[in-house]
PDB file of N, CA, C and O in Angstrom:
ATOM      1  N   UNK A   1      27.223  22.829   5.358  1.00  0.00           N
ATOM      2  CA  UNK A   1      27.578  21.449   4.972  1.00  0.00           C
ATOM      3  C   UNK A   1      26.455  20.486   5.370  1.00  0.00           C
ATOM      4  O   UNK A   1      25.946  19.723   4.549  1.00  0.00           O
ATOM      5  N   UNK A   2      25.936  20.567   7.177  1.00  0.00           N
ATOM      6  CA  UNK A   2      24.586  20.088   6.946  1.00  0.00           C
ATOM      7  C   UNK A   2      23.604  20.416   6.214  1.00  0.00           C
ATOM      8  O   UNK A   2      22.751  19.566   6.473  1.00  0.00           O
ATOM      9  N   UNK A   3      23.326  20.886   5.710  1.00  0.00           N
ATOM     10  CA  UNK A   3      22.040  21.509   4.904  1.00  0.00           C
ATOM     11  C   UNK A   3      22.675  20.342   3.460  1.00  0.00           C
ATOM     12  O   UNK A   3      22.143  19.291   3.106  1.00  0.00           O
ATOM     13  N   UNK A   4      23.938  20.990   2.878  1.00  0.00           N
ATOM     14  CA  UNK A   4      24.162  19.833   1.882  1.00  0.00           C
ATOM     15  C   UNK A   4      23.635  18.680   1.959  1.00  0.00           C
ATOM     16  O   UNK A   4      22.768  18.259   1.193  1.00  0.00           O
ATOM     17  N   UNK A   5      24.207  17.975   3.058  1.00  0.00           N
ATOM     18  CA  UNK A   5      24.060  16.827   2.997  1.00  0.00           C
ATOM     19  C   UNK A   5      22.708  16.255   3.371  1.00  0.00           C
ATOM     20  O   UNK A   5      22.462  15.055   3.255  1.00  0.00           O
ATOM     21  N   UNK A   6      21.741  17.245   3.875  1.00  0.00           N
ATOM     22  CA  UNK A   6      20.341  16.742   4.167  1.00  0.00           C
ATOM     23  C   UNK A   6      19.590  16.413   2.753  1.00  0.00           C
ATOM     24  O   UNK A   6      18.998  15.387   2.420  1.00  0.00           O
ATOM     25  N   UNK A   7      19.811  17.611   2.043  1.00  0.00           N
ATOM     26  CA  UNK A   7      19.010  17.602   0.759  1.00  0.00           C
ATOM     27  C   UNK A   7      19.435  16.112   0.207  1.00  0.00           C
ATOM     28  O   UNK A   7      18.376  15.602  -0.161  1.00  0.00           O
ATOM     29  N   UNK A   8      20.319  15.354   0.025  1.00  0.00           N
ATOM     30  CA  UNK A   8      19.921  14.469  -1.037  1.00  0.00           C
ATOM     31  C   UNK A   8      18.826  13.431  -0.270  1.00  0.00           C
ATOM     32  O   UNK A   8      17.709  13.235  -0.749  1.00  0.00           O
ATOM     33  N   UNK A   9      19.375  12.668   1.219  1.00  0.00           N
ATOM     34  CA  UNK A   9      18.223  11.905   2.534  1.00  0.00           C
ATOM     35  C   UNK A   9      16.891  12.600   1.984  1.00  0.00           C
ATOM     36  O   UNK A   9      16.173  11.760   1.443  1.00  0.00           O
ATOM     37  N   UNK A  10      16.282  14.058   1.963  1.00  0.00           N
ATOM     38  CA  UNK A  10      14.844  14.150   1.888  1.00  0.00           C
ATOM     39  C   UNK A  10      14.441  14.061   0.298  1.00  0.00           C
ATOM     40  O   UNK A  10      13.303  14.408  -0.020  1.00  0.00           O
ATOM     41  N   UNK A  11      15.377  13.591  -0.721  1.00  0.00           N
ATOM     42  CA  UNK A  11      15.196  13.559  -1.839  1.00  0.00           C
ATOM     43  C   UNK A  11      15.021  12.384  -2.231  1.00  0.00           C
ATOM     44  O   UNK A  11      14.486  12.014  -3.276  1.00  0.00           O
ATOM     45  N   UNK A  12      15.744  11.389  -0.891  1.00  0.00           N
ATOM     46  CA  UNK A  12      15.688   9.910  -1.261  1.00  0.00           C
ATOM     47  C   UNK A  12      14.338   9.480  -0.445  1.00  0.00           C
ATOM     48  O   UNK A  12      13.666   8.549  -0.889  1.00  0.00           O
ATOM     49  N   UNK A  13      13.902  10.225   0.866  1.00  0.00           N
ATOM     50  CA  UNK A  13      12.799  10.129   1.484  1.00  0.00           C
ATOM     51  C   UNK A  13      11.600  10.235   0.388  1.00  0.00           C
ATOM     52  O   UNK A  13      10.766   9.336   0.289  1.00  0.00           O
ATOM     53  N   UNK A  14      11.571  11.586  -0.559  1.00  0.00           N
ATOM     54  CA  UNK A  14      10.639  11.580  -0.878  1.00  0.00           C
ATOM     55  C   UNK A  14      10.314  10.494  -2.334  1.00  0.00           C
ATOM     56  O   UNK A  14       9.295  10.542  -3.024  1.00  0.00           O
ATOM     57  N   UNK A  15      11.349   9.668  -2.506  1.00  0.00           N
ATOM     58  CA  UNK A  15      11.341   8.963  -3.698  1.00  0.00           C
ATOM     59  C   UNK A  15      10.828   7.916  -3.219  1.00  0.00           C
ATOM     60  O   UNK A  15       9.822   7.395  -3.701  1.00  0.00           O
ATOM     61  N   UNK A  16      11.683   7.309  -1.835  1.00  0.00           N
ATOM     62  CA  UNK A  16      11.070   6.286  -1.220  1.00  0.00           C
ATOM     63  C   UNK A  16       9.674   6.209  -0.344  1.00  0.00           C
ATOM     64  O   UNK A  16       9.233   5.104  -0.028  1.00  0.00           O
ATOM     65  N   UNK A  17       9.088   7.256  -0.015  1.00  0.00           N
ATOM     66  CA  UNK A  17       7.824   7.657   0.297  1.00  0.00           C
ATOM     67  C   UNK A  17       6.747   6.956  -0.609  1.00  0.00           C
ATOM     68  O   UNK A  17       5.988   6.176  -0.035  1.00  0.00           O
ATOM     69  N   UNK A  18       6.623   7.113  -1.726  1.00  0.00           N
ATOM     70  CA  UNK A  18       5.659   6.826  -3.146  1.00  0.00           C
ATOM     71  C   UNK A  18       5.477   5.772  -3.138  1.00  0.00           C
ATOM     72  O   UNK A  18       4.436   5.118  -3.066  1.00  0.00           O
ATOM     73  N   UNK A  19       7.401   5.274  -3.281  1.00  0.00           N
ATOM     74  CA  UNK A  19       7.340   3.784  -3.731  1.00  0.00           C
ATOM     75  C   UNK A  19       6.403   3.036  -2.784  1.00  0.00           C
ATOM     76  O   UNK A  19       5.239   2.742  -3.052  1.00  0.00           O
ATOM     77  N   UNK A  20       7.246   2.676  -1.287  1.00  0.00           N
ATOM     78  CA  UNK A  20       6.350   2.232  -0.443  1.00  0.00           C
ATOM     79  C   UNK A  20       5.218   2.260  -0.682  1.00  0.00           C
ATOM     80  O   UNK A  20       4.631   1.182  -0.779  1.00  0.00           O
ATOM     81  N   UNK A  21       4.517   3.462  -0.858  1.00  0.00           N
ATOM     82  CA  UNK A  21       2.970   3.349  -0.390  1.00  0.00           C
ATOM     83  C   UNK A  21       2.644   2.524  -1.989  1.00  0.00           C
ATOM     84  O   UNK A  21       2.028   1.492  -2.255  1.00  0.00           O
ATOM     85  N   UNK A  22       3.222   3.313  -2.665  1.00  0.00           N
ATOM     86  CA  UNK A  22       2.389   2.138  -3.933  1.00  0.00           C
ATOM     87  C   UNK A  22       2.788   0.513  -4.034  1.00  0.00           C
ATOM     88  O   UNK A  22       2.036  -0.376  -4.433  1.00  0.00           O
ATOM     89  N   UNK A  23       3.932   0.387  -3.647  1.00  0.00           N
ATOM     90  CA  UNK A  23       4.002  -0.982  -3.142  1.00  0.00           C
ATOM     91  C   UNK A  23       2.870  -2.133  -2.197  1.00  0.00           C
ATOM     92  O   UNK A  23       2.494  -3.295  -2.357  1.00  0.00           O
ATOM     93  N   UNK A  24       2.589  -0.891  -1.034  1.00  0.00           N
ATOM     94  CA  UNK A  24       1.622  -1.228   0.126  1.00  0.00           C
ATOM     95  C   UNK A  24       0.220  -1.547  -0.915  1.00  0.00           C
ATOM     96  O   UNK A  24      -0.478  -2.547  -0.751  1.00  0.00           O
ATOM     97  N   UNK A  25      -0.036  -0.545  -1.963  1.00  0.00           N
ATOM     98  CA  UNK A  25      -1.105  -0.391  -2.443  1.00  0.00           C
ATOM     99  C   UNK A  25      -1.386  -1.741  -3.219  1.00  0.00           C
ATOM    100  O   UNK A  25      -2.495  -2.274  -3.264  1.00  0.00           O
ATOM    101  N   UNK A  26      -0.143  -2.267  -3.874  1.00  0.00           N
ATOM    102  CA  UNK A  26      -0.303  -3.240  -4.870  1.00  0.00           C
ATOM    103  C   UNK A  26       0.033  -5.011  -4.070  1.00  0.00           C
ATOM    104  O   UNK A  26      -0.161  -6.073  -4.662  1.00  0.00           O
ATOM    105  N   UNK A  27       0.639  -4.850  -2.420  1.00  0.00           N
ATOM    106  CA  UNK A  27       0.248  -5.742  -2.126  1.00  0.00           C
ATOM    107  C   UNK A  27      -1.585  -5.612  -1.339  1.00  0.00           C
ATOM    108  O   UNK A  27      -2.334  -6.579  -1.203  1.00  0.00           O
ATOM    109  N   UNK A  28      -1.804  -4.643  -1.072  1.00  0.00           N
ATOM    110  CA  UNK A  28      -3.600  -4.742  -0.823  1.00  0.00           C
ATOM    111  C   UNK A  28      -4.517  -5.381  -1.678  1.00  0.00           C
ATOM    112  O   UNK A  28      -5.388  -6.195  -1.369  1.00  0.00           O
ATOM    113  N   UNK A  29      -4.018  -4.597  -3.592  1.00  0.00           N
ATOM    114  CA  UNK A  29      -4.825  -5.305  -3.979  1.00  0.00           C
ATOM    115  C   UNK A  29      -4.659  -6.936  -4.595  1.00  0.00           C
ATOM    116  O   UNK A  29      -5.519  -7.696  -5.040  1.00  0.00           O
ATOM    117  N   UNK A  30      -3.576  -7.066  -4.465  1.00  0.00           N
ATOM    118  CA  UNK A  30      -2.813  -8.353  -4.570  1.00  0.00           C
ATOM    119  C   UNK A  30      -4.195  -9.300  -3.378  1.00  0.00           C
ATOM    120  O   UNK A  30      -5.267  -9.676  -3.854  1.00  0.00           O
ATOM    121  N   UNK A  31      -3.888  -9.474  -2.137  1.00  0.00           N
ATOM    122  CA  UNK A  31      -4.631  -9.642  -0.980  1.00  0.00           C
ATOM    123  C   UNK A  31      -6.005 -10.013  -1.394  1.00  0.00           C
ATOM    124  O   UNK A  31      -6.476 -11.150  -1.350  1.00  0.00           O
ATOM    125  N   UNK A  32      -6.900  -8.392  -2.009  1.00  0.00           N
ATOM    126  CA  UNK A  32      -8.032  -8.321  -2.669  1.00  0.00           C
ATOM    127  C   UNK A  32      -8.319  -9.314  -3.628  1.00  0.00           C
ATOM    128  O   UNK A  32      -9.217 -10.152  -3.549  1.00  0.00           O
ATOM    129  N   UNK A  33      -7.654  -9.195  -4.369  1.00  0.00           N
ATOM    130  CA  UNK A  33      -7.729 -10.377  -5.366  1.00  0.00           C
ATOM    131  C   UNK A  33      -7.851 -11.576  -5.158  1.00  0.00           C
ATOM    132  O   UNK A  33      -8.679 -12.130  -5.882  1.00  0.00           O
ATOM    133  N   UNK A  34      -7.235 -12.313  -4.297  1.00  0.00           N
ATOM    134  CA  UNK A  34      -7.410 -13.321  -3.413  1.00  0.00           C
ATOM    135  C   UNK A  34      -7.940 -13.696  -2.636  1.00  0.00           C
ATOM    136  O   UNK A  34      -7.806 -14.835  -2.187  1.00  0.00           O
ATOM    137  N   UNK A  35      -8.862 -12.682  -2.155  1.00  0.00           N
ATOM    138  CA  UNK A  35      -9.809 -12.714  -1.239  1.00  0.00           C
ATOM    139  C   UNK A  35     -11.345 -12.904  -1.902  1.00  0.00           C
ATOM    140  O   UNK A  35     -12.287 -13.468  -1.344  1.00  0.00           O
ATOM    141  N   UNK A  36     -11.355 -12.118  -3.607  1.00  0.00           N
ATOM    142  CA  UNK A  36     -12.413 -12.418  -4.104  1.00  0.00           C
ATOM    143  C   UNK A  36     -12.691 -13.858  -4.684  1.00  0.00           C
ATOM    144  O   UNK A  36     -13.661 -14.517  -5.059  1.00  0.00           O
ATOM    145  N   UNK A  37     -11.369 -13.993  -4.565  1.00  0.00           N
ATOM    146  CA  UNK A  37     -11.701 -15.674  -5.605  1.00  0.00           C
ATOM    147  C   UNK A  37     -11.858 -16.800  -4.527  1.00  0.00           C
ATOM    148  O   UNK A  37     -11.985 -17.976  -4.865  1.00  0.00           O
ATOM    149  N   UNK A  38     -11.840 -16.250  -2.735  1.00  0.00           N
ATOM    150  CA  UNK A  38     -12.295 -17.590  -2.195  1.00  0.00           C
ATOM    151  C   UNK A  38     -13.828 -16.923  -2.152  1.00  0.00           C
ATOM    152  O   UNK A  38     -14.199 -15.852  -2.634  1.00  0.00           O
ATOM    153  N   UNK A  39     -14.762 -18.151  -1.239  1.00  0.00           N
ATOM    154  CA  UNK A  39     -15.870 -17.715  -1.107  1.00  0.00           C
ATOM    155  C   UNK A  39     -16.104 -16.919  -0.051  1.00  0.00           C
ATOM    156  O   UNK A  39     -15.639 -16.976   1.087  1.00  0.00           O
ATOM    157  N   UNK A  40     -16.943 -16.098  -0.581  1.00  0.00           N
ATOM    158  CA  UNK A  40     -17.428 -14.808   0.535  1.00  0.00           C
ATOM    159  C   UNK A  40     -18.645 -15.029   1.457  1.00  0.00           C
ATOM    160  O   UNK A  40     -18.895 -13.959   2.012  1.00  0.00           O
ATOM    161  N   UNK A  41     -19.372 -15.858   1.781  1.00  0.00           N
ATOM    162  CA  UNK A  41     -20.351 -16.025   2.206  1.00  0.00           C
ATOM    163  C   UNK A  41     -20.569 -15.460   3.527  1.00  0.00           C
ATOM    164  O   UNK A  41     -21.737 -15.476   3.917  1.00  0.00           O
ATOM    165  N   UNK A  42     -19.647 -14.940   4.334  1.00  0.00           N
ATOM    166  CA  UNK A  42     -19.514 -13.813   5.416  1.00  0.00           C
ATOM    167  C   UNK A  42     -20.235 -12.426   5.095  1.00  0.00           C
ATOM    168  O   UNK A  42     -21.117 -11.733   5.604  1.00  0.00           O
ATOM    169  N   UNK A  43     -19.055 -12.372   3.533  1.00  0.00           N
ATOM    170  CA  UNK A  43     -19.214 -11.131   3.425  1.00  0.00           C
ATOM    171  C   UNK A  43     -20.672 -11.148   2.959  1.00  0.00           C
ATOM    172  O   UNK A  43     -21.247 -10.271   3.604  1.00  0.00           O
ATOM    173  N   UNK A  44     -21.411 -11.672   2.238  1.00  0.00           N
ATOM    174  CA  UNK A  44     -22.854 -11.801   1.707  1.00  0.00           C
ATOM    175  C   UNK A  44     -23.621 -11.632   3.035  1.00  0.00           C
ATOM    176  O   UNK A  44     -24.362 -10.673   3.248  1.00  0.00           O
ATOM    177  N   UNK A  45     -23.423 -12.493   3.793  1.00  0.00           N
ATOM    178  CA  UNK A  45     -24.337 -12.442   4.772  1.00  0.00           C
ATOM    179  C   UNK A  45     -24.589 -10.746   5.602  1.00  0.00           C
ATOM    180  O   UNK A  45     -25.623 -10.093   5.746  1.00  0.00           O
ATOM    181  N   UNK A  46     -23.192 -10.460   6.009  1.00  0.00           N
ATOM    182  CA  UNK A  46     -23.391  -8.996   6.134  1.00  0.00           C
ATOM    183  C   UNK A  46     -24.047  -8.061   5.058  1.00  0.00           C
ATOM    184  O   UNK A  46     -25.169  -7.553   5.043  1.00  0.00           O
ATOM    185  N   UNK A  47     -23.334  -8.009   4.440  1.00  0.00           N
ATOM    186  CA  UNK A  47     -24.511  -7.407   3.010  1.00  0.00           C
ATOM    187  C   UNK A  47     -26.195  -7.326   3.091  1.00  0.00           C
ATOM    188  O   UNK A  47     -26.937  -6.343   3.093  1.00  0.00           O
ATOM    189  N   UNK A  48     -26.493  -8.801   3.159  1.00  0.00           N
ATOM    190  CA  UNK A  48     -27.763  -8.788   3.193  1.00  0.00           C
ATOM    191  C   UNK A  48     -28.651  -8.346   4.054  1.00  0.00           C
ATOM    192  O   UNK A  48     -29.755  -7.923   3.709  1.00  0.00           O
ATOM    193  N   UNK A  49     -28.058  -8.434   5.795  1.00  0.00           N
ATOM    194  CA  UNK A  49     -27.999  -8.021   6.854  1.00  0.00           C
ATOM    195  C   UNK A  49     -28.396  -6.601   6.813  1.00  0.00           C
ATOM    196  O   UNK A  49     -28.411  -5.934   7.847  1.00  0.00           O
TER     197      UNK A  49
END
């Protein structure tokens, strides 16, 4: 009966696993995006550095 009832939890783990991370992924580049449109002049300077 445990074993039943584990399988659907690691079925919902592994559904909710993905999501998250692609969630995580699409607020990063969300972030990214916003980060390119202020000015970078940090980041240039390292660059050039």
């Amino acid at each position: 009966m445990h074993i039943a009832f584990s399988h659907p939890l690691w079925l919902l783990a592994l559904l909710a696993g993905p999501a998250a991370l692609t969630g995580l992924a699409w607020l990063a580049a969300l972030i990214a995006r916003i980060a390119h449109g202020m000015p970078k002049r940090n980041e240039d300077m390292v660059l050039t550095e």
